[in-house]
N, C-alpha and C positions, 0 to 999 in steps of 0.2 A: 289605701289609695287616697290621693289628697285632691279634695274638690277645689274648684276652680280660683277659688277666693285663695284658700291655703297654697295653690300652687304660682299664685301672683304674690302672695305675701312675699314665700319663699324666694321667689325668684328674685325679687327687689331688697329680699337681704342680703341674698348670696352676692346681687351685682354689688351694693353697698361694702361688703366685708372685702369685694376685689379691689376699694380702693383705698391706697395705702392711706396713713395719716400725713405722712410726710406729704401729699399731694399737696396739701394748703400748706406748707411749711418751703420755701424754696431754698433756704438756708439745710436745713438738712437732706433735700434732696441734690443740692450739689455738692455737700461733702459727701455723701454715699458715695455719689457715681465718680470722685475724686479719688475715693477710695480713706475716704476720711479727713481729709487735710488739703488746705489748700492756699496758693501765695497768689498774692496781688504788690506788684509795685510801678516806681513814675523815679523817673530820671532828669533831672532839668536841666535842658541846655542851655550855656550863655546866652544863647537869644533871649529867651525867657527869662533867665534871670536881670538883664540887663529891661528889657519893659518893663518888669518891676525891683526896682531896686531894693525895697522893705522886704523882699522874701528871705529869709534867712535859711530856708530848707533846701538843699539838693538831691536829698533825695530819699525815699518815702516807701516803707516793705511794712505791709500786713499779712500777716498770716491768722488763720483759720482754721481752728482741728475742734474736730467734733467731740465734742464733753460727754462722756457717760453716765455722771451724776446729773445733768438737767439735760433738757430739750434745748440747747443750746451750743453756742463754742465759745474753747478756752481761745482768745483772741490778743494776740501780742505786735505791738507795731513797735518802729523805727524809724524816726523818724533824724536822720543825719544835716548838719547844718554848718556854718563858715562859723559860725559864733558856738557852737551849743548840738550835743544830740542832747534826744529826748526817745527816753525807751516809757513804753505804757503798754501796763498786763492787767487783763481785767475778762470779761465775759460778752458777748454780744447772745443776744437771742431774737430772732424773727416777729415781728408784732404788723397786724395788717393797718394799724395808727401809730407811727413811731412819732417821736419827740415828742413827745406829750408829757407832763407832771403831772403830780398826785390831781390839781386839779382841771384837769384836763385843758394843762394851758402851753403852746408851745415853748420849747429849751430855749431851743437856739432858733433864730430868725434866720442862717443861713437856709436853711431845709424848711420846703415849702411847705411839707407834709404828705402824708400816705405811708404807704408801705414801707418797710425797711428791717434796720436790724438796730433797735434799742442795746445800748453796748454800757457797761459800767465796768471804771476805771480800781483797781486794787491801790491800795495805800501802804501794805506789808507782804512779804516776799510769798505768808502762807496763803496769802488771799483772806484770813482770817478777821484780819481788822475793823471792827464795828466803825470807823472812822471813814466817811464818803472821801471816794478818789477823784469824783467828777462822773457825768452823764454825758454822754455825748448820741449820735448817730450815724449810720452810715445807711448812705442810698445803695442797696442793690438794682441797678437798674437791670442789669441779666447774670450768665458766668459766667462773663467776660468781664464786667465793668463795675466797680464799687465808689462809689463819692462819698468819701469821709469829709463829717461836716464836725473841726472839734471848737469846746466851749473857748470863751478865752483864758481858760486857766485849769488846768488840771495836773494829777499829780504824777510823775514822773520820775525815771532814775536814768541817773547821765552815761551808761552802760548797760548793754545786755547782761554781762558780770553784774547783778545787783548787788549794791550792799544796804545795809539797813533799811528804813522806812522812804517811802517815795516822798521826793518834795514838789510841794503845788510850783508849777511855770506856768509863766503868764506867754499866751500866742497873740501877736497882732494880725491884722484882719489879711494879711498876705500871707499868714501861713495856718489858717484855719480850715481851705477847704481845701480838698485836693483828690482828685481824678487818677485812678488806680486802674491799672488792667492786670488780667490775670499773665500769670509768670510761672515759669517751670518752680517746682517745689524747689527743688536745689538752692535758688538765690534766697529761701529762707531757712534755709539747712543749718546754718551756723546760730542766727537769731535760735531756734525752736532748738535746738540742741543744748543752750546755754540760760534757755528758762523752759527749766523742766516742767510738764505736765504737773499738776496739786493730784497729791495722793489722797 
C-alpha cells in the first residue's frame, strides 16, 4: 500500500507520461494528425503581381512529411516564376528560438523571431553533401498558415526532375517572403512523388 507522498509522486508521473513529447513540438503534432504529410501553397493574381512588379514568383507549394530518422520533416518547395523556377529540398525542424546562428545572432531580418521551424537547404540529390545549401526559416503561425521567410540566396534546382548538384540563386526582397495556406495533399502529389523520400 503506497503512502500518501508515494501516491502523489506517482500520480504526478503517471499525469507527466500522459503527456505526449510532441505536445511542445507543433510541427510534429500536425503531421501526425495529417497523417504524416502535409501541403501548403499561394497563387498570385495579376493584381498582385502588378503592385509589385519585381516579383518574379507565381506561384509557391511546400510540402511537409514527417522524417523518421530525426525529429523533424523532409521539406521540399516550389517555387514557379515568369523568368525561373526554383526547386529547394532540405529538412525543416521545429526550435521554440528559430533564425538564430551558431552565435545566437539573427539569419535573416525578415523574421522577427520566436518560434518556428529552422529549415536547412541540401546541395546534392543524396542529402549527403558536407557543402551548406543555405539556412532559412519559416513562421508556423497555426495549421493552416506558414510564412516562409528565404535568405537571399540559396541553392536550388531549376526542376523537380533533379539533375546533379543544386546551384546557389540569388532572391530579391519581392520574392523572399511569402504567406502560404494549407492545401489538399494532391497539389503536392506530383512535386513529392518526383523527389523521392532519402533512404
Amino acid at each position: 500500500m503506497m503512502n500518501r507522498t508515494t501516491a502523489c509522486v506517482a500520480s504526478l508521473l503517471t499525469g507527466l507520461s500522459c503527456l505526449s513529447p510532441a505536445s511542445a513540438n507543433p510541427l510534429g503534432d500536425l503531421l501526425s494528425s495529417a497523417g504524416g504529410g502535409v501541403c501548403f501553397a499561394r497563387s498570385y493574381d495579376a493584381a498582385h503581381l502588378a503592385r509589385d512588379p519585381k516579383q518574379d514568383t507565381r506561384k509557391a507549394l511546400l510540402s511537409l512529411i514527417k522524417d523518421s530518422k530525426f525529429d523533424g520533416a523532409t521539406m521540399r518547395i516550389t517555387l514557379e516564376g515568369k523568368a525561373r523556377t526554383s526547386v529547394i529540398v532540405g529538412e525543416c525542424g521545429w526550435t521554440a528560438r528559430a533564425n538564430l546562428d551558431v552565435q545566437g545572432k539573427p539569419l535573416l531580418d525578415t523574421f522577427k523571431g520566436g518560434p518556428g521551424l529552422d529549415c536547412h537547404a541540401y546541395t546534392s540529390i543524396d542529402g549527403m553533401s558536407a557543402e551548406e545549401g543555405g539556412d532559412f526559416v519559416i513562421d508556423m503561425r497555426d495549421d493552416r498558415t506558414m510564412v516562409m521567410h528565404l535568405p537571399d540566396s540559396i541553392a536550388t534546382w531549376s526542376t523537380i526532375e533533379r539533375r546533379g548538384r543544386a546551384k546557389w540563386a540569388a532572391f530579391g526582397k519581392s520574392d523572399r517572403v511569402f504567406k502560404l495556406e494549407r492545401a489538399d495533399r494532391d497539389l503536392c502529389k506530383q512535386m513529392d512523388a518526383s523527389i523521392a523520400p532519402l533512404k
